[in-house]
C-alpha positions in Angstrom: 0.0 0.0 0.0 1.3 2.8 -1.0 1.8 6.3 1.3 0.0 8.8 -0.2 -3.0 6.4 -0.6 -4.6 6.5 2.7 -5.5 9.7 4.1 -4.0 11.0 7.5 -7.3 12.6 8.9 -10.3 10.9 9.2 -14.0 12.4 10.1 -15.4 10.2 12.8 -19.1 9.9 14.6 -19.5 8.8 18.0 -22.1 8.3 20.1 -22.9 6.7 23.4 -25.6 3.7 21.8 -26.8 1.4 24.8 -26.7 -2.4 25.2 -29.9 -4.3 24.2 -28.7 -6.9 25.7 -28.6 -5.8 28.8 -32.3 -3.9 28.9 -33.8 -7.5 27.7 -32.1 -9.4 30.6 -33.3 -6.5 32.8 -36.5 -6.3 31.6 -37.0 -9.8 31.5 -35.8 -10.5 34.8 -38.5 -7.5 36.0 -41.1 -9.4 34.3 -40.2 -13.0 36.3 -40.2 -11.6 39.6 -43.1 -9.4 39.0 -45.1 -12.3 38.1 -44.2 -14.4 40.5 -45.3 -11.4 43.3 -48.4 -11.4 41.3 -49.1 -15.1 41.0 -48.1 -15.6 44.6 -50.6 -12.8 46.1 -53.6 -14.7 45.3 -54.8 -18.6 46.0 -54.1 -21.0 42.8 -56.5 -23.7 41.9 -55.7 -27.0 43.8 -56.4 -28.9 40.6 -53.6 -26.9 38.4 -51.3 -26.0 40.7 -49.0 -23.0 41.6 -46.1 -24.1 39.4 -48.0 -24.4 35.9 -50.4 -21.6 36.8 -47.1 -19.1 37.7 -45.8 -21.2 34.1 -48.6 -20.2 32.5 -48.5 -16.3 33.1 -44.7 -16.4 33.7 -45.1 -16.2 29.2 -47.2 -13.6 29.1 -45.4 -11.4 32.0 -41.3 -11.9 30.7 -42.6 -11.5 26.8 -44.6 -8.6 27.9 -41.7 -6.7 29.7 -38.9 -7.7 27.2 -41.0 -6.2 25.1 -41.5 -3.0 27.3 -37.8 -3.1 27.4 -37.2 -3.1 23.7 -39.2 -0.5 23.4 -37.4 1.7 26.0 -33.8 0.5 24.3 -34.9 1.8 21.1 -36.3 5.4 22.4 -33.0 6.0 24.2 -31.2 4.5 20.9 -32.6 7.1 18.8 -32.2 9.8 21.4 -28.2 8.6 21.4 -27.9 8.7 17.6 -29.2 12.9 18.1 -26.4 13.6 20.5 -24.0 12.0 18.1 -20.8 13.9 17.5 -18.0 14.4 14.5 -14.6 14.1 16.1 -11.5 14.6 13.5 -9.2 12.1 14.1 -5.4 12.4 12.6 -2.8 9.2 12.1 0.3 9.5 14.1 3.6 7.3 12.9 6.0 7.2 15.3 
């Protein structure tokens, strides 16, 4: 590659963009333990059982938030990419 090929300053854009990762565990996690409060509060059917009743609504509550949570990750994404900055950035050769 040749010297004068590459050039030696270089616009960049950064921005601080958050983890989806970590707002799905989060908001998934939210979603468990609020069910189980919920499920918990009131008497389950002795015929079903606590387990496949909490089961049951565990699906609705952790899809549910996770998808609360997306939902927040992607508001605070778009705010991110408005607050996005150009930085010059030079090569150095020592």
């Amino acid at each position: 590659m040749a010297q004068g090929s590459t050039p030696d300053k270089h616009d960049v854009q950064l921005r601080r963009s958050p983890k989806l990762q970590a707002f799905v565990l989060v908001f998934g996690l939210l979603g468990f333990f609020v069910t189980a409060i919920v499920t918990g509060l009131y008497p389950s059917d002795p015929s079903i059982g606590f387990v496949a009743l909490f089961a049951y609504f565990a699906l609705f509550g952790v899809s549910g938030s996770i998808t609360i949570g997306v939902i927040v990750w992607l508001v605070i994404d778009m705010r991110s990419k408005k607050r996005m900055t150009v930085v010059r950035m030079e090569r150095q050769s020592d």
